[in-house]
N, C-alpha and C positions, 0 to 999 in steps of 0.2 A: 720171921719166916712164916709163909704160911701153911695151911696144914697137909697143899698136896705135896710141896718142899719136903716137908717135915718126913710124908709117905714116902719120900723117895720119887716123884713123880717128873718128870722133864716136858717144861713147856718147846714150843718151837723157838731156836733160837736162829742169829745171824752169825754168822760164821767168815771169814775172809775168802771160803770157797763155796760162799752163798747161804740159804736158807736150807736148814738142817731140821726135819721133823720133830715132832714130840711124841710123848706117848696117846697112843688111842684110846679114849675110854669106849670099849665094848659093853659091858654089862655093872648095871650097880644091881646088888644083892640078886645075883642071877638072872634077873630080868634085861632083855636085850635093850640096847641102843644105837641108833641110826644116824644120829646126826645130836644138835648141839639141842634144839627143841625136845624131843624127847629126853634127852640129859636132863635137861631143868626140869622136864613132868616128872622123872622119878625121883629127883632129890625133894621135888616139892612134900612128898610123903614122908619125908623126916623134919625134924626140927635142929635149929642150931645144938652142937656140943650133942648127937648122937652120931652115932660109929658108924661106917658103912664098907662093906666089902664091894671095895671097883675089880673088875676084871679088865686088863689093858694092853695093850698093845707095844709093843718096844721091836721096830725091825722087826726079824721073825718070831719073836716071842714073845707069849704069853704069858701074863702073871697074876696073880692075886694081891691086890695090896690093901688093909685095912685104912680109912681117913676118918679123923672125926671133924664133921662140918661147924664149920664159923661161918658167921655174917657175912655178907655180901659184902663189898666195898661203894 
């Protein structure tokens, strides 16, 4: 598993009545995010096996979920 699994996080999946969203990530450690670019500038500020607070998106809710980052595949 990996560690956004582990967080509890839902990628987009396929479903028999289509394509089913995932969660959004909005903000890591407060700071906002836009799109997938920005994502990768602010994790660039951590290193592997350090913790990071996502703020995310699920349908109309909002959550806080702690991850700690592993390697790239």
């Amino acid at each position: 598993r990996g560690a956004a699994e582990q967080a509890g996080l839902q990628g987009v999946r396929m479903t028999p009545e289509g394509l089913v969203p995932g969660d959004v990530i909005l903000a890591v450690e407060g700071k906002p995010v836009d799109g997938p670019g920005r994502l990768l500038a602010r994790l660039d500020d951590f290193r592997v096996g350090d913790t990071v607070r996502l703020s995310v998106r699920r349908g109309e809710q909002t959550r806080e979920v702690t991850v700690a980052l592993q390697p790239g595949v």
